[in-house]
C-alpha positions in Angstrom: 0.0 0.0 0.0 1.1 3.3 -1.1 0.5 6.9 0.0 -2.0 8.6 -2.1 0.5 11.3 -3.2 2.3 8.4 -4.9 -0.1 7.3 -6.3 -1.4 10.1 -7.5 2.0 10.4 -8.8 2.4 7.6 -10.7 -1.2 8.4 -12.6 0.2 11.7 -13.4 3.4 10.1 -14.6 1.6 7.5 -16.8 -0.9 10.2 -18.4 2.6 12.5 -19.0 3.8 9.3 -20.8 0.9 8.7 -22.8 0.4 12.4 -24.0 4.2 12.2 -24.8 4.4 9.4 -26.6 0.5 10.5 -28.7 2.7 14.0 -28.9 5.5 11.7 -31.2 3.5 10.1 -33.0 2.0 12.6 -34.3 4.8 14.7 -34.5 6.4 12.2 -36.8 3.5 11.6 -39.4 2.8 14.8 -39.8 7.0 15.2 -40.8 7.0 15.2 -44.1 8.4 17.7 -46.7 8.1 19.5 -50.5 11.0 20.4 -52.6 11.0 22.9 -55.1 11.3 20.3 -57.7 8.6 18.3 -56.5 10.1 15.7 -54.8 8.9 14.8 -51.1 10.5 13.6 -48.1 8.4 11.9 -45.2 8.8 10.1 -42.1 8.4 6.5 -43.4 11.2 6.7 -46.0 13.6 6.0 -42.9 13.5 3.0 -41.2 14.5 4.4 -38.3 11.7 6.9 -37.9 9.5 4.3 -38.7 10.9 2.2 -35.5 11.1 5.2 -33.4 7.0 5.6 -34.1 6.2 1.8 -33.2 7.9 2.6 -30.3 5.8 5.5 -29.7 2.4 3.7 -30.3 3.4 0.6 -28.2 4.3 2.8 -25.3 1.1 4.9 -25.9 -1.1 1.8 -26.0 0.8 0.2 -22.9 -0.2 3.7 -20.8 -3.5 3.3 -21.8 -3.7 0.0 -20.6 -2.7 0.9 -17.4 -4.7 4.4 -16.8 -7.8 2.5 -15.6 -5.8 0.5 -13.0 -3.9 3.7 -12.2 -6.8 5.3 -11.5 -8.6 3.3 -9.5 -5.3 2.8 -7.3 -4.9 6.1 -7.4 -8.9 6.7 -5.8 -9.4 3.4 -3.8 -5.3 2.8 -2.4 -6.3 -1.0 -3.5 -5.4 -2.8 -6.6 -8.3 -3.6 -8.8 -6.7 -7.2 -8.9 -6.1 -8.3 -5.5 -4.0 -11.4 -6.2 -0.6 -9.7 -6.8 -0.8 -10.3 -10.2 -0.9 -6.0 -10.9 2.2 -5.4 -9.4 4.3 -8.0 -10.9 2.9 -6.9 -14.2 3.3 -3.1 -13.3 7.1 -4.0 -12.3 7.6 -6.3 -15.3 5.7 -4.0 -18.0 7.0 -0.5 -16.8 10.6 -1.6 -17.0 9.9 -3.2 -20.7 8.3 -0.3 -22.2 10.9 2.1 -19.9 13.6 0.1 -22.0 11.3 0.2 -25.3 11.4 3.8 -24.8 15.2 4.2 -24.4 15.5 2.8 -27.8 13.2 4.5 -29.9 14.9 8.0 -28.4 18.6 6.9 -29.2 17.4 6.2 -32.6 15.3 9.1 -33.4 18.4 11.5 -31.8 20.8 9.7 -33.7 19.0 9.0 -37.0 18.1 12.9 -36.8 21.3 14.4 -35.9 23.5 12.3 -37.9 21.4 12.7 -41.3 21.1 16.7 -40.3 24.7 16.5 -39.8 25.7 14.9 -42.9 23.4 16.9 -45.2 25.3 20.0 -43.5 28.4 19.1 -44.2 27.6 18.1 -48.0 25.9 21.5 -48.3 28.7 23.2 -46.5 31.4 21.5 -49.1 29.8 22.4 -51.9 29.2 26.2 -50.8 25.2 26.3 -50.5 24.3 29.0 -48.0 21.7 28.4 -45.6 18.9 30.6 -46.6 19.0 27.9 -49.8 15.5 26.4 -50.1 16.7 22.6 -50.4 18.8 23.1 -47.0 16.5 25.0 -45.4 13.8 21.9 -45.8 16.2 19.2 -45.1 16.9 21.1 -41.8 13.3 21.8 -41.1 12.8 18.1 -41.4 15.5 16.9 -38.9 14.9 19.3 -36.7 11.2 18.4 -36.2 12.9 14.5 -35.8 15.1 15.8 -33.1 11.8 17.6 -31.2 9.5 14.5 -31.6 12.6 12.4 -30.4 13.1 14.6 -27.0 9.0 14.4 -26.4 9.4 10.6 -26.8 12.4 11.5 -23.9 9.8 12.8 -21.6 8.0 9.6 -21.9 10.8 7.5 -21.6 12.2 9.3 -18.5 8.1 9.7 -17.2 8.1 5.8 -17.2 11.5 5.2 -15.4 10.1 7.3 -12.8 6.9 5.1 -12.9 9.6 2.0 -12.9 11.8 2.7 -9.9 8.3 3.3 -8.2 7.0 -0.3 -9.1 9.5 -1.4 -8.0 9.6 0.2 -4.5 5.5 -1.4 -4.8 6.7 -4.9 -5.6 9.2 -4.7 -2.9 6.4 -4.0 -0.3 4.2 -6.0 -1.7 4.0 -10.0 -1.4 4.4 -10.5 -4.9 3.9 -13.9 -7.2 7.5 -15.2 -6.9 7.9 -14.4 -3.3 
């Protein structure tokens, strides 16, 4: 049993989660950009992008399987499930998605700086100044990686929070493999 200002806590942290990770997602399919010549640049024509937004929607989906529990916890101080099952899976699950999470932020920093880095240093060699048009997209286009990558950070460090507090739970609690 927790204090209600933990667990009021931990619903917070799990709706911050959850609007992060709905923040990235959108963020990222809405990332897409027009050339003067026509030619378009999106989200999905990177793997890594593509990754770092399954990432976002399973972290997303796992918050929203939680909220109910959380809020009930968070009004009532009991688990809706009584059995211990709900805080092995609330230690388990937080520190998979937490982990999840990492990932999809290392990628989307380092697919979006290293791409906004390269395309820099091309322009840079070949003496285009930045007010050029093409350059000017490209960068608009990492850039908005880079901020839907930190909002997937918020997440990721919202659910570690959550984790290290399941896990404090778990301790006090019985458990299933105690």
């Amino acid at each position: 049993m927790v204090s209600k200002p933990v667990a009021n806590s931990m619903l917070f942290l799990r709706i911050v989660a959850l609007a992060a990770s709905a923040a990235t997602v959108a963020l990222l399919f809405t990332n897409k950009v027009k050339f003067d010549d026509g030619t378009k640049l999106r989200f999905q024509d990177f793997y890594s992008y593509r990754y770092e937004a399954v990432i976002a929607i399973i972290g997303g989906a796992y918050c929203i399987l939680q909220l109910p529990f959380a809020i009930y916890y968070a009004v009532k101080q009991k688990r809706l499930i009584r059995n211990g099952f709900l805080p092995e899976f609330d230690f388990f699950g937080d520190k998979v998605i937490c982990v999840l999470l990492a990932t999809g932020v290392g990628v989307g920093f380092a697919v979006s700086l290293e791409f906004k880095k390269f395309f820099d240093d091309i322009f840079d060699s070949v003496g285009t100044p930045k007010k050029d048009p093409t350059r000017t997209t490209y960068d608009k286009f990492f850039v908005r990686g880079i901020v839907a990558s930190a909002i997937l950070l918020v997440a990721c460090l919202s659910m570690t929070i959550v984790s290290i507090i399941s896990s404090i739970n778990r301790s006090r609690s019985k458990g299933v493999f105690n």
